[in-house]
N, CA, C and O atoms as CSV, one atom per row, in Angstrom:
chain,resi,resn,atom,element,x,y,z
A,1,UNK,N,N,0.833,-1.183,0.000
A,1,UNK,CA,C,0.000,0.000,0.000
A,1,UNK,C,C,0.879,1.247,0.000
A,1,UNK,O,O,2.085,1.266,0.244
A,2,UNK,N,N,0.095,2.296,-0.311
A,2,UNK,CA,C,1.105,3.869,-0.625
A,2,UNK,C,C,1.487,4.079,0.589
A,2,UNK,O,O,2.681,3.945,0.857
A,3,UNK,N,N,0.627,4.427,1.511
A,3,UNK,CA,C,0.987,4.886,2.678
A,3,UNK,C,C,1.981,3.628,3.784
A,3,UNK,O,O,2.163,3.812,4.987
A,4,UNK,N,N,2.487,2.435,3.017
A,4,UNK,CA,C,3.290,1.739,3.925
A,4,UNK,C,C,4.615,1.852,2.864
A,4,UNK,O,O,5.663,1.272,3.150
A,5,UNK,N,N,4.492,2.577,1.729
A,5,UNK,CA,C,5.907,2.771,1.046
A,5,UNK,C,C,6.662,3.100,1.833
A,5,UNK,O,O,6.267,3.734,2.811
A,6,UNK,N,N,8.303,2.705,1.635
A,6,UNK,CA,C,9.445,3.220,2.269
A,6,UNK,C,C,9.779,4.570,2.284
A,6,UNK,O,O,10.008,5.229,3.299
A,7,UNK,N,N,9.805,5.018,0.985
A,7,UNK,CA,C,10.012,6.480,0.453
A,7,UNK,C,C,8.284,6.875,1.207
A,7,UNK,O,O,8.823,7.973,1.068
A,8,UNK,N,N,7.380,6.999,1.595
A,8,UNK,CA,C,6.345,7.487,2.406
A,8,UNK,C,C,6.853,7.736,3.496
A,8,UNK,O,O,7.261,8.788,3.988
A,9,UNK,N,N,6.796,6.376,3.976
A,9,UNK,CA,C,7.560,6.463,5.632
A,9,UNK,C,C,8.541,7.439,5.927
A,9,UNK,O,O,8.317,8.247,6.828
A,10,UNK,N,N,9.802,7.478,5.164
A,10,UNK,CA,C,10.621,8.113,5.113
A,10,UNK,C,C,10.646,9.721,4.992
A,10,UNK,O,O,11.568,10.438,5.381
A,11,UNK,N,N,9.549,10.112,4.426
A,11,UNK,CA,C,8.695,11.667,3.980
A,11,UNK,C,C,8.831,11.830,5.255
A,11,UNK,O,O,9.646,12.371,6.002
A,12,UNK,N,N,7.259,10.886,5.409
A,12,UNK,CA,C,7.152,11.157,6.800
A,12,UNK,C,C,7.612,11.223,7.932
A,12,UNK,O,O,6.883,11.844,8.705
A,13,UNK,N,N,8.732,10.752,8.446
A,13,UNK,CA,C,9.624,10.739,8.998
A,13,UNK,C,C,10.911,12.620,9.247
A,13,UNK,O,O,11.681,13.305,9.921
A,14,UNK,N,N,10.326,12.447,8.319
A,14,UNK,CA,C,11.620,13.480,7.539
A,14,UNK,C,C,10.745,14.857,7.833
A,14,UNK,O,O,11.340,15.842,8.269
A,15,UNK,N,N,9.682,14.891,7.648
A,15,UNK,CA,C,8.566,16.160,7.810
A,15,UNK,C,C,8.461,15.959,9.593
A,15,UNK,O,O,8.912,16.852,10.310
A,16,UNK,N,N,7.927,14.907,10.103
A,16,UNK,CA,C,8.073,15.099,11.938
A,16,UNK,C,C,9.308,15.840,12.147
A,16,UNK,O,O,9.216,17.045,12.379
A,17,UNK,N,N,10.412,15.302,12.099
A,17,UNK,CA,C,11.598,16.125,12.452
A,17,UNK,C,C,11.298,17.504,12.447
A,17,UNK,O,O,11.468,18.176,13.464
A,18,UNK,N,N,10.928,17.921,11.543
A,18,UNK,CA,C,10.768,18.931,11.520
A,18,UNK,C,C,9.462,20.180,11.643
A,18,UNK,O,O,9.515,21.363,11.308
A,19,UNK,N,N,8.515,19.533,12.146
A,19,UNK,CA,C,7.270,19.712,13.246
A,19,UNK,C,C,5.972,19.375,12.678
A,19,UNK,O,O,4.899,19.656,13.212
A,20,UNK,N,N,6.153,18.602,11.288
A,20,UNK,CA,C,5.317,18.973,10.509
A,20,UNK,C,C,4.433,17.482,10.489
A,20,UNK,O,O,4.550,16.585,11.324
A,21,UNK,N,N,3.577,17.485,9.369
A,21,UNK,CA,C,2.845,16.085,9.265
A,21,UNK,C,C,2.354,15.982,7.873
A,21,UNK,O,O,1.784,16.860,7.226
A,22,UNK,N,N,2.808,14.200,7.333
A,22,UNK,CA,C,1.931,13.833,6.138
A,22,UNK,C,C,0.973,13.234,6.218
A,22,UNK,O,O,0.971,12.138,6.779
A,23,UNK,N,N,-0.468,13.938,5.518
A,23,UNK,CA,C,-1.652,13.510,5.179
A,23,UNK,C,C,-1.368,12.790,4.077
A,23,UNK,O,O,-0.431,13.296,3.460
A,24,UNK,N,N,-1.963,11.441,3.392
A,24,UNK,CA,C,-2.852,11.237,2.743
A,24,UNK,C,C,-4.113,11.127,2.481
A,24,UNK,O,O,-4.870,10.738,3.370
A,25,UNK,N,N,-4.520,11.399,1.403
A,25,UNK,CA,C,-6.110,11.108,1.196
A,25,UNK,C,C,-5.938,10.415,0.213
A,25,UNK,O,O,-4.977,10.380,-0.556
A,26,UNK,N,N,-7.391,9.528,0.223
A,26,UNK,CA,C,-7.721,8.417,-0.866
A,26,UNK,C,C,-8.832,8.958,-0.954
A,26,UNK,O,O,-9.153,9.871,-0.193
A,27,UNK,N,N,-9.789,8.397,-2.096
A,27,UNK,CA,C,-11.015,8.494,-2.530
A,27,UNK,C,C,-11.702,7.572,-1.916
A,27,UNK,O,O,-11.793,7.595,-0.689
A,28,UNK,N,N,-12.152,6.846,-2.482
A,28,UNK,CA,C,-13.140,5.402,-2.875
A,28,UNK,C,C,-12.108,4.418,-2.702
A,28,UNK,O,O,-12.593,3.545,-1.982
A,29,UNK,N,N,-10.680,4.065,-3.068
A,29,UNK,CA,C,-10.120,3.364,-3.100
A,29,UNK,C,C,-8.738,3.465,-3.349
A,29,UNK,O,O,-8.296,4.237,-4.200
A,30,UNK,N,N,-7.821,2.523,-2.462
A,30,UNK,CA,C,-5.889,3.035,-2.835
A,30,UNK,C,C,-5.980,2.118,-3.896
A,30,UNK,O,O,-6.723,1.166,-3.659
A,31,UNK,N,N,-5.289,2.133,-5.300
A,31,UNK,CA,C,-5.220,1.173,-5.915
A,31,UNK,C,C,-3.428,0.227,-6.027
A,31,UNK,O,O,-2.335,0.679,-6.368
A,32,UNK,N,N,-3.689,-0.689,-5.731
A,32,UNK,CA,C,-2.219,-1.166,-6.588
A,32,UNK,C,C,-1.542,-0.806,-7.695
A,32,UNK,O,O,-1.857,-1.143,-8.837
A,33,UNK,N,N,-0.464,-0.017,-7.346
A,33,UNK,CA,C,0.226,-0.271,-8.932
A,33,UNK,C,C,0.756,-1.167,-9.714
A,33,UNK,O,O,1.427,-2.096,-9.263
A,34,UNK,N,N,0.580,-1.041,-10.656
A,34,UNK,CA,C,1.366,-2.704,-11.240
A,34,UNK,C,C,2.684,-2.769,-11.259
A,34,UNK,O,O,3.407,-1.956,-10.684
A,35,UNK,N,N,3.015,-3.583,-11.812
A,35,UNK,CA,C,4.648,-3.440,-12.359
A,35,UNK,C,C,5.287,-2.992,-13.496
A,35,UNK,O,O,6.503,-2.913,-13.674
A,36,UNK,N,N,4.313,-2.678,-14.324
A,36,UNK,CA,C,4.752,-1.622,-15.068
A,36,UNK,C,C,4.939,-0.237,-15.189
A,36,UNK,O,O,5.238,0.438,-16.174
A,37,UNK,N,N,4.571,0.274,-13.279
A,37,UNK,CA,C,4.558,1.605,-13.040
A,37,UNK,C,C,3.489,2.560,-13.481
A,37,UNK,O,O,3.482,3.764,-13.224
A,38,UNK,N,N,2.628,1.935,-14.138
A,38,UNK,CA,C,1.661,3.262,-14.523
A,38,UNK,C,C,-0.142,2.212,-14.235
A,38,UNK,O,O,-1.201,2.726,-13.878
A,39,UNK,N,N,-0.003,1.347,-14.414
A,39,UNK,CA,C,-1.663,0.585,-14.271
A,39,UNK,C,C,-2.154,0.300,-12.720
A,39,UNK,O,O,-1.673,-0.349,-11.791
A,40,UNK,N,N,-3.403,1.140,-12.899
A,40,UNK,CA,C,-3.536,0.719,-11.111
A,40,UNK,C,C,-4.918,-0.373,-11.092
A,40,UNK,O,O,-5.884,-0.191,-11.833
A,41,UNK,N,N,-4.843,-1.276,-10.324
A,41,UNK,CA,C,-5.537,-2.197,-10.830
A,41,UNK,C,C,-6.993,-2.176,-9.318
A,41,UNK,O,O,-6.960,-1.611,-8.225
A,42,UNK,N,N,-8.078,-3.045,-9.953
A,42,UNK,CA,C,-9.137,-2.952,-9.252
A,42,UNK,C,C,-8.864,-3.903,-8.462
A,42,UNK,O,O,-9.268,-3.820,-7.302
A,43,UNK,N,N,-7.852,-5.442,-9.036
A,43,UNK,CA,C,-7.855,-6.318,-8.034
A,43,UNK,C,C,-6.584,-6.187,-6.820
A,43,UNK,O,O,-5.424,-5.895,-7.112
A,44,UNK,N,N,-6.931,-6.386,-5.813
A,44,UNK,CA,C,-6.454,-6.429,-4.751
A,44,UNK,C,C,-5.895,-4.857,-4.396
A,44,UNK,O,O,-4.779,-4.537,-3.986
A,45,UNK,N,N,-7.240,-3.865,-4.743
A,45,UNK,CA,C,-7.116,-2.300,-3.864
A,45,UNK,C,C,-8.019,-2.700,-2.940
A,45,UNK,O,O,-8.920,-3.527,-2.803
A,46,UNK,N,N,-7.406,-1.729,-2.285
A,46,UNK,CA,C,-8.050,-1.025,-0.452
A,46,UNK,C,C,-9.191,-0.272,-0.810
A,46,UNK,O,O,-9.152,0.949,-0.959
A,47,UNK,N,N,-10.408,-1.098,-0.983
A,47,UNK,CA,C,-11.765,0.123,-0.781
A,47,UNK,C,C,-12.147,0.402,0.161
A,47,UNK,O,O,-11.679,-0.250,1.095
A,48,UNK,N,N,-13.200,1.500,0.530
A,48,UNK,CA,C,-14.080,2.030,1.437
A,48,UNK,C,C,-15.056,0.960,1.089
A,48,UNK,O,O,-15.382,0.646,-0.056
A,49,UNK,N,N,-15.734,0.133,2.835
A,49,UNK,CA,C,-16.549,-0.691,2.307
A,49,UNK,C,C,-17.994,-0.585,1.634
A,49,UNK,O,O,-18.589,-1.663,1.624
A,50,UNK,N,N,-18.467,0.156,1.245
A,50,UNK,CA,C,-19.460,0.619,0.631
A,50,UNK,C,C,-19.360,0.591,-1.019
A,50,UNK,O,O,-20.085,0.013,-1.830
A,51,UNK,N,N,-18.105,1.492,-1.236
A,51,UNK,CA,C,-17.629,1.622,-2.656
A,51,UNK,C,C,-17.449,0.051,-3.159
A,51,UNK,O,O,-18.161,-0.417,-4.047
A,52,UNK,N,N,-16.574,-0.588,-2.590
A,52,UNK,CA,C,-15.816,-1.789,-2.861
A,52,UNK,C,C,-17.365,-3.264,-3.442
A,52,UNK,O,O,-17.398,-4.087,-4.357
A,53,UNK,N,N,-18.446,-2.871,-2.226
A,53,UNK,CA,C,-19.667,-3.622,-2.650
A,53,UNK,C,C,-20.166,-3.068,-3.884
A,53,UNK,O,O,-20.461,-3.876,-4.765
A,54,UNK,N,N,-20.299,-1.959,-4.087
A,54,UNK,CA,C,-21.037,-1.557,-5.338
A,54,UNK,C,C,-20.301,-1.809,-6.319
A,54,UNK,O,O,-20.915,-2.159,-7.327
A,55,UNK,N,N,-18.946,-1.746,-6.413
A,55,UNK,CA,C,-17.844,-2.026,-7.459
A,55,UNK,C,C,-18.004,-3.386,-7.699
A,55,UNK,O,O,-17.933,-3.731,-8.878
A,56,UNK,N,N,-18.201,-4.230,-6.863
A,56,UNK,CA,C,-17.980,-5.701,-7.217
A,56,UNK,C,C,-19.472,-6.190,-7.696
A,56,UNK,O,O,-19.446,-7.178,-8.431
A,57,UNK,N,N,-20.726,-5.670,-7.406
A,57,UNK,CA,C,-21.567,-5.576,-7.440
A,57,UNK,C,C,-21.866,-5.259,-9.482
A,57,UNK,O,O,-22.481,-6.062,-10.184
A,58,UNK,N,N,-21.522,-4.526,-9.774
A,58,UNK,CA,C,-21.067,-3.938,-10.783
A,58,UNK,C,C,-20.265,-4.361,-11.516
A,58,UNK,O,O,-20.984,-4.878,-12.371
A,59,UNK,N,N,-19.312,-4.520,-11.804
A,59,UNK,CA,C,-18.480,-5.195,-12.311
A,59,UNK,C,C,-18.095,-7.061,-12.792
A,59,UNK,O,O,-17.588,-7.665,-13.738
A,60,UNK,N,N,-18.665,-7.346,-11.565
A,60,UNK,CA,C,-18.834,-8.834,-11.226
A,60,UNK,C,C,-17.098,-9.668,-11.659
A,60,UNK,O,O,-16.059,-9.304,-11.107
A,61,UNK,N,N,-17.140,-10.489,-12.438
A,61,UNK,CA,C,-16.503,-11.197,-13.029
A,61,UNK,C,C,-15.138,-10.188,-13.833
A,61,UNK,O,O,-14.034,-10.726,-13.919
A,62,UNK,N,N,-15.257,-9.281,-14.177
A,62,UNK,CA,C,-15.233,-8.300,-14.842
A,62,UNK,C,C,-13.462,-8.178,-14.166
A,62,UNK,O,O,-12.303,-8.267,-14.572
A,63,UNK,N,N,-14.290,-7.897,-12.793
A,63,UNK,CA,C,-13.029,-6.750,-12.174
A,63,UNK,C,C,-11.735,-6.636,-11.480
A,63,UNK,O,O,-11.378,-5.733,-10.724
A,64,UNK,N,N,-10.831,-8.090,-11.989
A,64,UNK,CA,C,-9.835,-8.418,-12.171
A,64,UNK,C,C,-9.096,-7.232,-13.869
A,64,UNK,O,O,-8.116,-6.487,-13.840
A,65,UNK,N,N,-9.746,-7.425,-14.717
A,65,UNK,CA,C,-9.538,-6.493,-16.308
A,65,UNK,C,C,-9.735,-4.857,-15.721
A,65,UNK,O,O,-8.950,-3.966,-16.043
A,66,UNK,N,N,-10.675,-4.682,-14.998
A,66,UNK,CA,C,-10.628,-3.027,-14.626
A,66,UNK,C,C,-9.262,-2.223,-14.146
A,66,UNK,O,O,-8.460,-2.728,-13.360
A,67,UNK,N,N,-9.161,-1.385,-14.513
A,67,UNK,CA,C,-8.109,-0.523,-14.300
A,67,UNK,C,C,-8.619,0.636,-13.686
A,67,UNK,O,O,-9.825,0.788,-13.881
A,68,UNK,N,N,-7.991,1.626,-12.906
A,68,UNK,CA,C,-8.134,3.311,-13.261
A,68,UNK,C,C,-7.915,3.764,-13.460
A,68,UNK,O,O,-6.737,3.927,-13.141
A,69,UNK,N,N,-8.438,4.658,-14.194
A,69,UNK,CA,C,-8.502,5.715,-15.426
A,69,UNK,C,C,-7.577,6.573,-14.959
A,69,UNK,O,O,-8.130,7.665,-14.828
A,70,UNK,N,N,-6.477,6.625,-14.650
A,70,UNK,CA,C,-5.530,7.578,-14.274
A,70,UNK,C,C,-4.512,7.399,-15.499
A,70,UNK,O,O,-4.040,6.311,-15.828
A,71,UNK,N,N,-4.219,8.721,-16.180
A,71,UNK,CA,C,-3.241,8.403,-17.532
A,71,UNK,C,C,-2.270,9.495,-17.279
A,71,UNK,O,O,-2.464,10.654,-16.911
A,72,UNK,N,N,-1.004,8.750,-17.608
A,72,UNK,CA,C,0.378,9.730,-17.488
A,72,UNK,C,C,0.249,10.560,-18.635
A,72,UNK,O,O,-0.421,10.140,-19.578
A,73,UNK,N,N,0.761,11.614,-18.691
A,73,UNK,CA,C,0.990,12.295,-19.602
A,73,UNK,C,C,2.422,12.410,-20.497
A,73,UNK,O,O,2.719,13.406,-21.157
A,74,UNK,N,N,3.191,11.276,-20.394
A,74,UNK,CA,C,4.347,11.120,-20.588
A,74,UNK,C,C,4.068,10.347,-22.697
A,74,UNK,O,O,3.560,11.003,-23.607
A,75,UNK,N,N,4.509,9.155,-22.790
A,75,UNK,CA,C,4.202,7.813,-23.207
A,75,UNK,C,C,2.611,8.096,-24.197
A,75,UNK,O,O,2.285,8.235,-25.376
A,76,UNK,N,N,2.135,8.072,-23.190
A,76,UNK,CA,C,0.588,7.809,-23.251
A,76,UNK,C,C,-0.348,9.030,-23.927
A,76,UNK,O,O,-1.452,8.862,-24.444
A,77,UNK,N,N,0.342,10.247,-23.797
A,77,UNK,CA,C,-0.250,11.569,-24.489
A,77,UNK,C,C,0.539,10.996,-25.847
A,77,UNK,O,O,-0.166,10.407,-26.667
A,78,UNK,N,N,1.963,11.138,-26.124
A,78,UNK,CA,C,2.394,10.935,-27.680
A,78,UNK,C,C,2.180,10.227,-28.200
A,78,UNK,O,O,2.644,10.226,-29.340
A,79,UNK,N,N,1.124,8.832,-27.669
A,79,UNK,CA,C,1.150,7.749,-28.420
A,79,UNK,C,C,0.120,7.526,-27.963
A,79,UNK,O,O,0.516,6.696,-27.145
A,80,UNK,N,N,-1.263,7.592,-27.744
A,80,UNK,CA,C,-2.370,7.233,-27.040
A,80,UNK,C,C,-2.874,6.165,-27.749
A,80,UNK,O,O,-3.572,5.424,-27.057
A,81,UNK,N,N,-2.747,5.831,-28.938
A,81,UNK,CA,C,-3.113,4.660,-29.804
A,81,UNK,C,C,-2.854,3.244,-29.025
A,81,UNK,O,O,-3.763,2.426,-28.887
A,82,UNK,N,N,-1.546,3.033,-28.535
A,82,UNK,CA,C,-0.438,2.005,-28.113
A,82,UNK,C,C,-1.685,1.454,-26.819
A,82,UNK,O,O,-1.883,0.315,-26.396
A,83,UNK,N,N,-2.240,2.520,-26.515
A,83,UNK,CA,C,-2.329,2.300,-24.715
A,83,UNK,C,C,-4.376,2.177,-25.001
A,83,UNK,O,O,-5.226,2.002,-24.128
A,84,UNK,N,N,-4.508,2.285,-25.951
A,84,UNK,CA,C,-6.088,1.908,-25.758
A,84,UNK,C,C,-6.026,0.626,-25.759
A,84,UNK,O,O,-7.052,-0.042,-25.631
């Protein structure tokens, strides 16, 4: 999860010292990133339990293939063809 990253911890860590504090916020759900660094996947994120029923509810069978719609602007703007 984001908030148990090393480089998180370490923020955080690094901001107390110095009197301060890191928030995160999530939405509806933390998602996994994949291993290709940019796909965040529906299976095995952290939902809010409400969201997470209606999602599965919805989706059914499905939502292992779901992704979220979060797109880099790197890669993926010059070549958007590649990535549909």
């Amino acid at each position: 999860l984001v908030r148990d990253h090393p480089d998180i911890l370490r923020l955080g860590a690094m901001l107390q010292r110095q009197g301060a504090q890191l928030h995160l916020y999530f939405a509806n759900a933390q998602f996994r990133l994949a291993g290709n660094g940019t796909d965040l996947g529906f299976e095995g994120a952290e939902f809010e339990a409400k969201a997470e029923a209606e999602v599965r509810a919805r989706l059914g069978s499905f939502l292992p293939e779901m992704k979220c719609a979060v797109w880099d602007w790197g890669d993926r703007f010059q070549h958007p063809e590649a990535h549909l």
